[in-house]
Every structure is written in structure tokens, then in C-alpha cells.
C-alpha positions in Angstrom: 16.3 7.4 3.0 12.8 9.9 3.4 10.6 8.9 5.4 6.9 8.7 4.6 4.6 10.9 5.9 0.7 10.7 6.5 -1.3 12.7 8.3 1.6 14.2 10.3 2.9 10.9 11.4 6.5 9.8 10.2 7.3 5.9 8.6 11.0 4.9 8.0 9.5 2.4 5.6 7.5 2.7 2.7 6.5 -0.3 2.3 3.5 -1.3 4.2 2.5 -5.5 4.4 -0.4 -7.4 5.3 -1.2 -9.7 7.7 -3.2 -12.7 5.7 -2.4 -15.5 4.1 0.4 -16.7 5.5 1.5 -20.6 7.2 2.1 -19.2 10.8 1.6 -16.5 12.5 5.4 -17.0 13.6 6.5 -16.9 9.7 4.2 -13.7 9.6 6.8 -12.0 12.2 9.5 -13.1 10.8 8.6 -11.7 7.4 7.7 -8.5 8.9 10.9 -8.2 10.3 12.4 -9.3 7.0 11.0 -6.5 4.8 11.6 -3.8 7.5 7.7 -2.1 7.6 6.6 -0.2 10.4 3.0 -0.8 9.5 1.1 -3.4 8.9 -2.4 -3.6 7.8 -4.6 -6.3 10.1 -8.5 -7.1 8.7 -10.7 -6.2 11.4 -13.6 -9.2 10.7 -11.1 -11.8 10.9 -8.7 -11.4 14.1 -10.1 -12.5 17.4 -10.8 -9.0 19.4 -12.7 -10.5 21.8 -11.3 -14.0 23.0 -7.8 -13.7 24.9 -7.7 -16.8 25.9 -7.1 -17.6 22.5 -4.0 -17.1 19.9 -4.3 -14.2 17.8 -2.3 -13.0 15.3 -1.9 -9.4 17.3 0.0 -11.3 19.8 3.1 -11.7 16.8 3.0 -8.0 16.2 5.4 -5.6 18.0 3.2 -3.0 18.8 6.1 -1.0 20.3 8.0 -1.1 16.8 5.5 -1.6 14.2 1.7 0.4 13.6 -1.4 -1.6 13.1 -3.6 -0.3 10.1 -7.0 -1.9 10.5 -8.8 -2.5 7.2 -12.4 -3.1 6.5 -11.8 -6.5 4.4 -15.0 -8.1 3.3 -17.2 -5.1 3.8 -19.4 -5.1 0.6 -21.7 -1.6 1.6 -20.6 1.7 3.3 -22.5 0.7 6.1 -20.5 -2.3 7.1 -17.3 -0.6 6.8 -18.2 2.2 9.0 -19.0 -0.3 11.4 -16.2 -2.3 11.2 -13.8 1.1 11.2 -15.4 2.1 14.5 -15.1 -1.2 16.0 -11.4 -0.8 15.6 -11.5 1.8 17.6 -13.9 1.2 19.7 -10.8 -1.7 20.8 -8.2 0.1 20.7 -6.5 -0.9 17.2 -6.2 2.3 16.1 -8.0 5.7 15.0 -6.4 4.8 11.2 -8.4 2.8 9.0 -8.0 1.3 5.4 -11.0 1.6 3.9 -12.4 -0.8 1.5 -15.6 -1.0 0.3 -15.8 -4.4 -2.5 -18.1 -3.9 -4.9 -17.8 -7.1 -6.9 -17.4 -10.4 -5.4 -15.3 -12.1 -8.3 -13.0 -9.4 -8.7 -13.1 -7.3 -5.2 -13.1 -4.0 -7.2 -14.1 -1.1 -5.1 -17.8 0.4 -4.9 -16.5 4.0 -5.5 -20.1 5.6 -4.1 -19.5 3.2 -1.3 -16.1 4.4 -0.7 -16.7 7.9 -1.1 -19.4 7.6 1.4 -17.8 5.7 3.9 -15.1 8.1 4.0 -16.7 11.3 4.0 -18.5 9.4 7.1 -15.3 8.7 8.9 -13.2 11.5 8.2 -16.2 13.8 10.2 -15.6 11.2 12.9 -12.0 12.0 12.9 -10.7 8.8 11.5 -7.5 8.8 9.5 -8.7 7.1 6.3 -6.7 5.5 3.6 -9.0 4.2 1.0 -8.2 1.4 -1.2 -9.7 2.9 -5.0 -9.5 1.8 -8.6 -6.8 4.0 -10.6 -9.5 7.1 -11.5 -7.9 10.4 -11.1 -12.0 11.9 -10.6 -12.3 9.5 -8.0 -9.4 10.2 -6.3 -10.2 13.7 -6.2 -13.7 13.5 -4.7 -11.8 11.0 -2.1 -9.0 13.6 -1.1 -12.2 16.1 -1.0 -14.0 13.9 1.1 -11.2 13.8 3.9 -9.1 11.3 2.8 -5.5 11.5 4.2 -3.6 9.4 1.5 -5.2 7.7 -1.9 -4.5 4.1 -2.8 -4.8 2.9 -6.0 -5.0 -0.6 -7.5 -2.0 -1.9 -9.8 -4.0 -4.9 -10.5 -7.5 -6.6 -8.8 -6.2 -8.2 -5.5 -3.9 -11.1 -4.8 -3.9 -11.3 -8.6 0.1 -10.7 -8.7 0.0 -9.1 -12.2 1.8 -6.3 -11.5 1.3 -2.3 -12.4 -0.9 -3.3 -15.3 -1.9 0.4 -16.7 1.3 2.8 -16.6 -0.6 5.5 -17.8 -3.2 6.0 -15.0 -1.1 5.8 -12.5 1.4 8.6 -14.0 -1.8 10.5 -14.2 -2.5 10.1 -10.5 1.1 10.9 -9.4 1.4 14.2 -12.0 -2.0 15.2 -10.8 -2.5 14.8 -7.0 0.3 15.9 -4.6 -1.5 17.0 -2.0 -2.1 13.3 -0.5 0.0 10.2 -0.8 -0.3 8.2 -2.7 0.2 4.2 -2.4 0.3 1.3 -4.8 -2.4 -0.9 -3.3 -3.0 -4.4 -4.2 -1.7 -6.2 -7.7 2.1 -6.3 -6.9 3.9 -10.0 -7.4 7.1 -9.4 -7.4 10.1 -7.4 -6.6 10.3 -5.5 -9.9 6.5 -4.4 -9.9 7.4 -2.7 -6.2 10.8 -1.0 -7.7 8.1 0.5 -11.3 5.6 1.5 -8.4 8.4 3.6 -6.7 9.9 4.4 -10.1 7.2 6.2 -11.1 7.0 8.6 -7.8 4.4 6.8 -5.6 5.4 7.6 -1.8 4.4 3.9 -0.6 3.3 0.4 -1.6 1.0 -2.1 0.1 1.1 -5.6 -0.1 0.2 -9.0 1.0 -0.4 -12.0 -0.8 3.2 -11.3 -3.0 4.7 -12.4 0.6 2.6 -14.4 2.0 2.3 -16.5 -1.1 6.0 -16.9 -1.9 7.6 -20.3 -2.2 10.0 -18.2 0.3 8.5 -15.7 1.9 11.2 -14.1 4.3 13.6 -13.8 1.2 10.3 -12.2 -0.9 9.8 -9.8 2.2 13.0 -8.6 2.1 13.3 -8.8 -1.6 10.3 -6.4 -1.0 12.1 -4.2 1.1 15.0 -3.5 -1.0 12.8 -3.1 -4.3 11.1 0.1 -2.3 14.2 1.4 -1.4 15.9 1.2 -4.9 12.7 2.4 -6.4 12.6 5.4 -4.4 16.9 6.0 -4.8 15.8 5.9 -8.6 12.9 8.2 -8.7 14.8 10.7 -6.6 17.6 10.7 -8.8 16.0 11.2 -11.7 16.6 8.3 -15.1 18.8 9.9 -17.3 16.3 10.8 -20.6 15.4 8.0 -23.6 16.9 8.0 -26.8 15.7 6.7 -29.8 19.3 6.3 -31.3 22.3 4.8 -29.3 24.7 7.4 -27.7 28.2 6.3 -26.9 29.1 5.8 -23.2 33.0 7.1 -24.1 32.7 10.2 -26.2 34.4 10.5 -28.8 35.2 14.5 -28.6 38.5 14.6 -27.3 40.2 11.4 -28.6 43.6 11.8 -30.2 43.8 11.9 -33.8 39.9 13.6 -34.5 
């Protein structure tokens, strides 16, 4: 399988999971071993950076095998997020940052001017950003313009579980911008919405609550895992072409006695 590549640095897998959510923090390991990601996305505001005395969920992550992407959950202004990004690295988490910038509380839908100057912010600080955007092809532009090193669009508002709910923006984004990833961010419930995300060309998907929230969430992680894979097999093989009428799967041309 290709790897995925951002900002010059290589990922065997393309799927990337959170780090929220789940019953333990030894269930979290387990399904990050399960679904086979090399990254995994940790919200800044809520791990303990300062206490060692006391159990964080850093201490379940491989650092030697797997890449923490800090993310700005909970940041509701520009401001706050570039805070929060520079924090990160003011500890040592990483350089990267997922970037989000909530604009509405109910359904945690991105503040695009927020976003766009938050990032434009930290990429002139030399930050690797990945912002988390709606499924605009304009926005994603101006983000890419900005300094952003891959673009992440929603499939559907987060932790809903919906699933890629509007084909035709996402086509859009993946016919149109090729100069950045680009990764399904938030929306995906199941295995099948991973494998249509991949289908349709994306170079990643991000998820959390889809594991986390599983009845099972090892056998959902590496559900997960495979769904990628297959999804990305298929794109790169290319579906054979729709038909409206049926074509026979044994020709007839040939057969003895036509």
C-alpha cells in the first residue's frame, strides 16, 4: 500500500484516530494498535501537560511507533487556538497542529474567518497545520493559500456518525485541489462510510467517536483499518464504468452455434 504523505513526512496508515471518548486509556491502546494508525490526534485543553505525578493518557501512546497530532478542541476564536497550538509546542507535543476553530456550539461547525486566521497565523510561525473545514471548495482554497499543509473536510457535524452526507462537495474538493491532502474529517460511523471516503480519492480519514463509541471498539478499529485499505485498493484500481442496462458477465460472442 502508498503511504500518505504531508508535509514531507511519510504514514504507512491513512487512517488517522482520536484519542477521546473512550472507557480506558488501556482500551484506547489497544484500539490504536487494532486499526494500525501511526498518528493520533490528542486535544491539547484536556490532557494533563503539566502534572506527572498523575495518569495521562500520553503515557498509553507509543511515541516511538505512533505521531501525536495535537488539536485545538474547544477553541471557539482564532485567538484561543493559536494559543493552545503554541502551547503544544511550547511542551514538546509536536510542531503539527489540527486546527479547529468551533463556531457554533450546537453543532461545532467551523468559524471559517477564524480558521483562515488562525492558520495564516501559524503557518508564519512554522507550524504544520491541518485545519478541520466545512466541505467549501473557496474555503479550502484560501486555507491551502494561507499555509495550510493538508485540508480536512467534514463528512458530517462531529461525533454525529452520519456518514459522507454530500457526495457532491466532496468530489468537488478531490477533482479540484491536488496540491494538499486531503482528509475526511469528522461524520464517519462506520466501516462503509471510511471505504466511500477512500472511494472517492481522499488520501486520509480521521476519526474518533466511530471507535471509541462502538459496542466493540477493538473489532470497529480494525474494521476501520481494513475499510481504508480496501477503499484506497479500489480507488486505485479504478470501478469499472456504470451502466444503465445489464451487460452479461459471459459474453455471448464466441459461443457455439451463434
Amino acid at each position: 500500500m502508498d503511504n500518505l504523505r504531508i508535509a514531507g513526512r511519510e504514514f504507512r496508515s491513512r487512517l488517522i484516530v482520536g484519542t477521546g471518548k473512550y472507557r480506558s486509556f488501556p482500551e484506547m491502546a489497544r484500539c490504536h494498535q487494532a486499526s494500525g494508525a501511526d498518528m493520533v490526534t490528542v486535544a491539547v485543553r484536556r490532557v494533563n501537560l503539566t502534572d506527572k505525578s498523575k495518569e495521562s493518557l500520553l503515557d498509553y501512546i507509543d511515541r516511538s511507533k505512533i505521531f501525536i497530532l495535537p488539536n485545538t478542541a474547544a477553541c471557539y476564536t482564532a485567538e484561543e487556538a493559536i494559543r493552545t497550538a503554541r502551547l503544544a509546542r511550547e511542551v514538546g507535543l509536536s510542531n503539527w497542529i489540527k486546527l479547529e476553530v468551533i463556531g457554533d456550539q450546537t453543532t461545532l461547525f467551523p468559524d471559517n474567518a477564524g480558521l483562515l486566521e488562525a492558520t495564516r497565523v501559524l503557518a508564519q510561525e512554522g507550524f504544520v497545520v491541518l485545519p478541520y473545514t466545512n466541505d467549501d471548495l473557496v474555503n479550502a482554497r484560501r486555507l491551502i493559500e494561507a499555509g495550510a499543509a493538508a485540508v480536512m473536510p467534514l463528512a458530517a457535524p462531529i461525533g454525529s456518525g452520519m456518514g459522507v452526507q454530500n457526495l457532491t462537495n466532496l468530489r468537488i474538493l478531490r477533482e479540484m485541489i491536488t496540491e494538499v491532502p486531503l482528509i475526511v474529517d469528522a461524520g464517519v460511523g462506520t466501516a462503509s462510510d471510511a471505504a466511500v471516503a477512500m472511494e472517492l480519492g481522499f488520501d486520509g480519514v480521521l476519526m474518533n467517536t466511530a471507535i471509541a463509541e462502538a459496542q466493540d471498539s477493538e473489532k470497529m478499529a480494525l474494521a476501520m483499518k481494513l475499510a481504508v485499505e480496501s477503499g484506497r485498493l479500489a480507488f486505485l484500481a479504478g470501478r469499472m464504468p456504470r451502466r444503465l442496462y445489464a451487460s452479461a458477465s459471459s459474453p455471448l460472442a464466441g459461443v457455439v452455434g451463434r
